[in-house]
N, C-alpha and C positions, 0 to 999 in steps of 0.2 A: 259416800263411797266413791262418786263418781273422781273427787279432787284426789282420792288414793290412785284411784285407777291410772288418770293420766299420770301422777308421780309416779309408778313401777314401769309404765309405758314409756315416760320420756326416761328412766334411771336405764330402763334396757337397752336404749339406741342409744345413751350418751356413752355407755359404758364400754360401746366397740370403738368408739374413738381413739386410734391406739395415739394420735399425734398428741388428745389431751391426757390422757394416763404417760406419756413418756415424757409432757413437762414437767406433770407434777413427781416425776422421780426424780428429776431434776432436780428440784426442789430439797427434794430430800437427801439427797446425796452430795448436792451444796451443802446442807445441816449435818453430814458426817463427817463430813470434811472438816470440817470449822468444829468440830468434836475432835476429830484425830489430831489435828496440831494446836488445839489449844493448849496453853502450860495454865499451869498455878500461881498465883501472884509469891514474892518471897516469904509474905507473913499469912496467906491464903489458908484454910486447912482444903481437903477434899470436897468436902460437900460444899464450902462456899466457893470454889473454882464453879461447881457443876451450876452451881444458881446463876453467878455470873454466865458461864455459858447459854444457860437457858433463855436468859434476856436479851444476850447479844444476837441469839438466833431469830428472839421476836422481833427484834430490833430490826434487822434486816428484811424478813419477810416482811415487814410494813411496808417496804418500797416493792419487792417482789411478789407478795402472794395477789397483790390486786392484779398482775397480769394474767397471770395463770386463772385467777377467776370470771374475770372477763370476757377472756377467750374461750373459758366452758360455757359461760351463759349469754353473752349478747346476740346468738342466734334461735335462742331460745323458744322464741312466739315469733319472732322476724323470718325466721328459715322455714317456720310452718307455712306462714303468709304466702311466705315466695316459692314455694313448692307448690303449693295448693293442699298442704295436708292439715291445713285449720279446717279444710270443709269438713275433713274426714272426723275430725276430731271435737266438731260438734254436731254433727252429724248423730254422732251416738248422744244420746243418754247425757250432755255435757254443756254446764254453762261455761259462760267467760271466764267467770269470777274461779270455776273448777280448773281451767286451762294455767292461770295466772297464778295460783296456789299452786295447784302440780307440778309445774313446771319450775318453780318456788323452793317448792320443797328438796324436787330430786336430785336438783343441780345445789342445793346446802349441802346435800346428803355425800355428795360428790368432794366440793368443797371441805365437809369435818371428816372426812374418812382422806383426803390428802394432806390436812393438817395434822392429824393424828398420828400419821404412818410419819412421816418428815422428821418430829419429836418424836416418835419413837425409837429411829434410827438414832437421831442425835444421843437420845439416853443410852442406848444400847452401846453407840461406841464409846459416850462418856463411861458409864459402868467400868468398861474395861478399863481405861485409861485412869480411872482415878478412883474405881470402888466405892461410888458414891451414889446415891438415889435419894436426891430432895422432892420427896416422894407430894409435900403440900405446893411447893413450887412448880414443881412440874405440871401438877394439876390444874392450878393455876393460868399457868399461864399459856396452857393447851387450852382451857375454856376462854380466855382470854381473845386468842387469835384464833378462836374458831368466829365467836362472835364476830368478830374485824370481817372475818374472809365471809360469814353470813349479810355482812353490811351489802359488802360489794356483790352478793347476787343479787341482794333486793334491788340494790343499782340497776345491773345489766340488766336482770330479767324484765325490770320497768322500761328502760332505753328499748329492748327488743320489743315491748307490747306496743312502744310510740311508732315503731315504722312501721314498713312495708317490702324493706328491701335490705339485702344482705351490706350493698354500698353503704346504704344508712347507718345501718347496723355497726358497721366499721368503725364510721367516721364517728357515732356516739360514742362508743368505746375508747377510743383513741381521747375524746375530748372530756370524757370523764376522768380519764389517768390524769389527763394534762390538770385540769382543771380542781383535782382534790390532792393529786401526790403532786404533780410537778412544779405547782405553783407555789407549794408549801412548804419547800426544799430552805428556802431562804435564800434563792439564785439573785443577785443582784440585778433590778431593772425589772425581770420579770415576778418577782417572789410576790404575793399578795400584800404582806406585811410595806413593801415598798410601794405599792399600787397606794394601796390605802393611806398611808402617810401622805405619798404627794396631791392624793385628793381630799383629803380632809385638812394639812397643813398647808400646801402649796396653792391649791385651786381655791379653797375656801378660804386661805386663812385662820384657822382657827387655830387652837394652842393644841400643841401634841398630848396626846390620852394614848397614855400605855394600856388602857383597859378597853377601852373600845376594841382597840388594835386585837389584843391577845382575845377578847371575845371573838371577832371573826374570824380566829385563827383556831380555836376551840371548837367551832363550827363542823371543822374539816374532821373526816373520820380517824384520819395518819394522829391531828393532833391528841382527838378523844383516846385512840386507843393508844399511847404514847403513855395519857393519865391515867387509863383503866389496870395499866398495869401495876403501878404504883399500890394496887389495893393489894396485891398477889405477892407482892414481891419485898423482899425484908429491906429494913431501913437503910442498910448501906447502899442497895443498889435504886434507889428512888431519884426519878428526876425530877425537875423543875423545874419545866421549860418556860412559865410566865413567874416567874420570881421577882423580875424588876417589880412588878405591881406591888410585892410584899411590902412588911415595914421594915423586916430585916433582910431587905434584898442585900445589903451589904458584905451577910454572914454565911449566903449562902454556896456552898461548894459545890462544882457540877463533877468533881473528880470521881474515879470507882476503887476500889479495892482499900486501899489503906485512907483513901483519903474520911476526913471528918465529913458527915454529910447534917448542913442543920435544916430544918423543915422549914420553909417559909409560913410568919406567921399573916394575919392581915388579910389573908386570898378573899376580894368577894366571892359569894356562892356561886356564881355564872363559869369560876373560874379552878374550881375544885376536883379531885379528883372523882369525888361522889357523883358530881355534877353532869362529869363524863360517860356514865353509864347514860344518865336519860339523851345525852347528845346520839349516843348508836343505838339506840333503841328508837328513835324518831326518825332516823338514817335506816331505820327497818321499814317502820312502818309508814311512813308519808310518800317515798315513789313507790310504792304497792298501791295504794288508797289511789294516789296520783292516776297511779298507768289503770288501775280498774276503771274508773273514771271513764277516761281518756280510750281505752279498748272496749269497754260496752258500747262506748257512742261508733264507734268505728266503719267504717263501709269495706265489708271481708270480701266484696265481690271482684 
């Protein structure tokens, strides 16, 4: 009971935060938006405009919902520190291990209740505009980018168990975005995928491995949840970001709507979209393990 306790305790103080409830309407009203002007492909019927919409909305929040999550949880255990209200908060009745779930939990809670609303909006203005509810999709792909936006609080809230200081706290934050989204973009010079070519092919010399490559890039939570959606989502709108590896990378199409989409056949297992579920699912649970770890040894004084 105690791990409940501090989850209603932290859901109640995060919840007056009006700066993080007014981005995450942001969020959502970015997602109405992009509902209201979306059109219909020419050969499109209704409900597959709405599906396309759906994914394009996931699509985005991949670059955007990891801030908004971020900034509700990187102060998480760090702000208690540097207040002094961790004394208070084990003070009671309260392990570590309780602090680090609680605080865990109510900032997810935080997290699928602004995903949820966001898609909500979006269906709600789709509905009008096009009279359509891809009621399996939706679902979908709401469980989808709940899970993603659950990644990145195990993230913050582990970064927040590592310091002691709000500065800290920042500067993780900041270098978490950099370092799982921004690096991941494909930016020429700094993209990872370029990192890793010129030290595996450049510095070592060795022959370029498209698979090695797309396995480190698989790693990153943007890439997994990119494939996790592929399992939600109908065959037209599936992507194929590591295709070259395939045998029929030749065949395959990354275009949407009318275009032909064929499945890459060949993918090693590392490389798959099943694959990708255990990819966020250990992006859950290892900086939780990690920061417990790492915050039971800790000196609170």
């Amino acid at each position: 009971m105690s791990t409940l306790t501090v989850a209603k305790k932290d859901f109640k103080g995060a919840r007056r935060a009006r700066t993080l409830w007014l981005v995450a309407a942001l969020l959502a009203v970015v997602a109405g938006l992009m509902a209201y002007v979306w059109e219909a492909g020419s050969t499109q019927t209704d409900a597959e405009a709405v599906r396309e919409l759906l994914r394009t909305v996931a699509a985005i929040m991949s670059f955007l919902l990891p801030i908004v999550v971020l900034v509700a949880s990187y102060l998480a255990i760090a702000g208690e520190r540097e207040s002094g209200g961790i004394k208070f908060l084990l003070g009671l009745p309260n392990t570590r291990g309780d602090v680090i779930v609680g605080k865990f939990l109510s900032r997810t809670l935080i997290a699928g209740l602004s995903v949820v609303f966001m898609f909500l909006v979006a269906i709600a203005v789709a509905l009008v505009q096009f009279g359509a509810f891809p009621v399996a999709v939706f679902v979908g792909v709401v469980v989808a980018t709940t899970l993603y936006a659950t990644v990145f609080v195990s993230i913050a809230v582990s970064l927040s168990a590592f310091v002691k200081s709000r500065s800290r706290a920042v500067a993780g934050a900041i270098g978490a975005y950099f370092g799982l989204i921004i690096i991941n973009l494909g930016i020429p010079v700094i993209s990872i995928e370029s990192i890793l070519k010129y030290l595996h092919q450049d510095l070592l010399g060795m022959e370029a491995n498209p698979d090695l490559y797309n396995f480190v890039l698989h790693l990153s939570p943007l890439y997994a949840f990119q494939k996790v959606q592929n399992l939600v989502l109908p065959k037209e709108l599936l992507s194929f970001p590591f295709a070259e590896s395939a045998s029929n990378a030749e065949q395959v199409s990354r275009g949407f709507g009318d275009s032909e989409v064929v499945a890459p056949e060949g993918l090693p297992l590392y490389l798959t979209d099943e694959f990708s579920v255990l990819i966020l699912t250990l992006w859950l649970v290892v900086p939780l393990s990690v920061a417990y770890w790492k915050f039971n040894r800790a000196d609170l004084s």
